[in-house]
N, C-alpha and C positions, 0 to 999 in steps of 0.2 A: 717459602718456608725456611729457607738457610737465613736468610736476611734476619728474619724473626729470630732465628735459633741464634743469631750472630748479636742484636742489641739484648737478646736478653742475658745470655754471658758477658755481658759488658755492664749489663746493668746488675748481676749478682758480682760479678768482681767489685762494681763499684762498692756497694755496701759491706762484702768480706775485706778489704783492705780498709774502710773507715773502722770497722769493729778493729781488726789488729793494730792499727793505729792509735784509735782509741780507746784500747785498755786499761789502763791505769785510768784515765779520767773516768770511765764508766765503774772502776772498782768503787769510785764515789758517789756518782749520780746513778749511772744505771747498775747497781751490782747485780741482778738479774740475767742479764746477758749473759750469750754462754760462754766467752773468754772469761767474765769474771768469776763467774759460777764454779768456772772448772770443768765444764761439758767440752771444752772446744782448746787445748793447748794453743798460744799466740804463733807456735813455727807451724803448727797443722792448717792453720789459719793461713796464715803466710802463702803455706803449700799449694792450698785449695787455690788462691787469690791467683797465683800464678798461672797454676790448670787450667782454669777460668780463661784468663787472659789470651793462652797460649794457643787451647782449641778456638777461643774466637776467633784470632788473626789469622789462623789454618783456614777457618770454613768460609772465612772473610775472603782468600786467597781465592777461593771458586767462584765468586760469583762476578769477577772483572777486576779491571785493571784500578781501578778506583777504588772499588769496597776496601781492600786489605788498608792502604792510608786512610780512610777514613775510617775506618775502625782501630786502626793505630791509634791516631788521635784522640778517642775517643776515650781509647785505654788511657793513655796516658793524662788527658785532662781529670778520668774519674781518679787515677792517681793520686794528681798532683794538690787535687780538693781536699784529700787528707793526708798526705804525709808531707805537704807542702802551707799546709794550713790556712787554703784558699775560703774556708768557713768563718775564720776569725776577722776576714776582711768587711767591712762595711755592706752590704749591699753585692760585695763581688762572690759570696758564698750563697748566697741566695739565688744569683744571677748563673751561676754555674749548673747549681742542680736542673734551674729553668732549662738551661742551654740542653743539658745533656739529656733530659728527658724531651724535649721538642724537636731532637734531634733527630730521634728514633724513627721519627713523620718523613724526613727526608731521606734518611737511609735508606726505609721500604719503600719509597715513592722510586727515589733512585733504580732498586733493586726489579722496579715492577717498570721501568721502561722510560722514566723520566718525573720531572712534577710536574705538577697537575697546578690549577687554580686552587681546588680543592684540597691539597696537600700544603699550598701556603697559607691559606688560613687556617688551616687545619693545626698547623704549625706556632702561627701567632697565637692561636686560643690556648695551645694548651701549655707555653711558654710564660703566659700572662697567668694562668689557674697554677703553674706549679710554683710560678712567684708569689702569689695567695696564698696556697698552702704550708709553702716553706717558710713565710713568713709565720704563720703559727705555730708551725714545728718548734721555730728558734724560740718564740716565747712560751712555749707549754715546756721546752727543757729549760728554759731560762735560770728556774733555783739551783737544776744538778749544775748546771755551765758555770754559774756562777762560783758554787761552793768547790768545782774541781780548776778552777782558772782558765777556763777557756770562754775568750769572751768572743761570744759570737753578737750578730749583730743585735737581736735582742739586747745583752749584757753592755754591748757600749752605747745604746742608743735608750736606755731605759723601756718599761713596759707602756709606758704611752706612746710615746714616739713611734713605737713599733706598731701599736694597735690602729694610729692614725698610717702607717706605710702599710699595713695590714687593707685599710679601707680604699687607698689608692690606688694596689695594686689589681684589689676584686671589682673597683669602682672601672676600671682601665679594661679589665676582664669584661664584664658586662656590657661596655659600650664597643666593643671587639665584636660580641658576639652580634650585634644589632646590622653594623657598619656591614659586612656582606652582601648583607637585604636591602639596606639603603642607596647600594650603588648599583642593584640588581645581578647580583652574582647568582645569587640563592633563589627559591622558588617559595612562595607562600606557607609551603606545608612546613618551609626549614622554621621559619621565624614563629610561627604556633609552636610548633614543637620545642624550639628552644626557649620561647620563654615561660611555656609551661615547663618543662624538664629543670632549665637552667637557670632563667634571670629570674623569676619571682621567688624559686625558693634559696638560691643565693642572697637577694636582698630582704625576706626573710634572716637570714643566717645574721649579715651585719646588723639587723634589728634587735636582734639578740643577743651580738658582745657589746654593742656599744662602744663608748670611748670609756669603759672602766676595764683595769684588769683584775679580773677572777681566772684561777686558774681553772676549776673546772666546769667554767663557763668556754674555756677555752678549748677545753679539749673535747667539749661536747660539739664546739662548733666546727675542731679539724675533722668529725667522724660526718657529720652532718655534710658537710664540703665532698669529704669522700664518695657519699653514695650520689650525691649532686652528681660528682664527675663520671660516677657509672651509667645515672639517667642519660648523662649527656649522650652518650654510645649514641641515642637514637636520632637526635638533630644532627650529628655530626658525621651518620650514615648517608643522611639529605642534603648533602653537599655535593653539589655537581659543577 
């Protein structure tokens, strides 16, 4: 439970320091947000980000000699993703979020006595689906990114380039989730389950943006992905 309570204030630090860092850019694309809006002052923000950070590394400090550095690091890569402007890099802003949400599998695996088999694949799956996802995130912001100058990889790589890194990264995802069963990690019920939950209506999903960009084709298919990764919960439980 501390574990948990530890990546998920690393995981809300992470997002309150991207908003106060990106302020101003969102007064353009997202003015909605609550620093723009005016719900949320940028030092309050700040504040929070720090609290955040501060109880993590605290609770991180009880559970062994290891968690408190690795939850350090942690801090500081969600950090450095945006006030170092690890987003506007090619492929490495992308690769970070992966990192940092796949991470979260090791930390509890760590926390709970060691990993497991089932915690590294557990791991590669959902390192490769947040690489899919992220990759839509950048192109569904793609017009505010542009109009506020931050060119994330979407903005340097144009809307095709991205919708073909888009079909790699979920084409890479789906043969991930296969590979398991193939080597006999997984038991029969894993691979029914996943490819009812996961692969066919994923590859539904790429059937449906195509190599065309529409924007809210696109953003139909980041929500559509979402509840995918919720079905997943249940092949992902069948992992032994």
């Amino acid at each position: 439970m501390i574990a948990a309570l530890v990546t998920g204030l690393v995981c809300a630090f992470g997002f309150v320091i991207n908003d106060y860092h990106d302020a101003a850019a969102d007064s353009i694309s997202k003015p909605h947000r609550s620093i723009p809006a005016g719900i949320v002052s940028r030092r309050a923000a700040l504040g929070l980000a720090i609290l955040l950070a501060t109880v993590a590394f605290f609770l991180a400090c009880i559970l062994g000699f290891w968690s408190a550095p690795a939850a350090l690091f942690l801090i500081s890569l969600s950090a450095a993703y945006s006030l170092f402007s690890l987003k506007t890099e090619v492929l490495l802003g992308i690769g970070t979020v992966a990192f940092l949400t796949s991470a979260t599998v090791v930390y509890g695996g760590l926390a709970a006595g060691g990993l497991s088999s089932a915690n590294v694949i557990f791991m590669v799956l959902l390192f490769l689906n947040q690489c899919s996802l992220e990759t839509l995130y950048t192109l569904e912001d793609m017009p505010g990114d542009a109009r506020a100058a931050v060119a994330t990889t979407a903005v340097r790589l144009g809307p095709l380039a991205t919708l073909w890194l888009f079909q790699v990264f979920t084409l890479a995802f789906l043969l991930s989730c296969i590979v398991p069963w193939l080597l006999g990690l997984t038991s029969n019920i894993y691979i029914v389950a996943m490819l009812v939950c996961t692969v066919i209506p994923t590859l539904l999903v790429l059937a449906f943006v195509r190599v065309t960009y529409d924007k809210s084709n696109v953003h139909r298919a980041r929500l559509a992905l979402r509840v995918i990764r919720f079905l997943s919960i249940i092949p992902v439980l069948l992992l032994h």
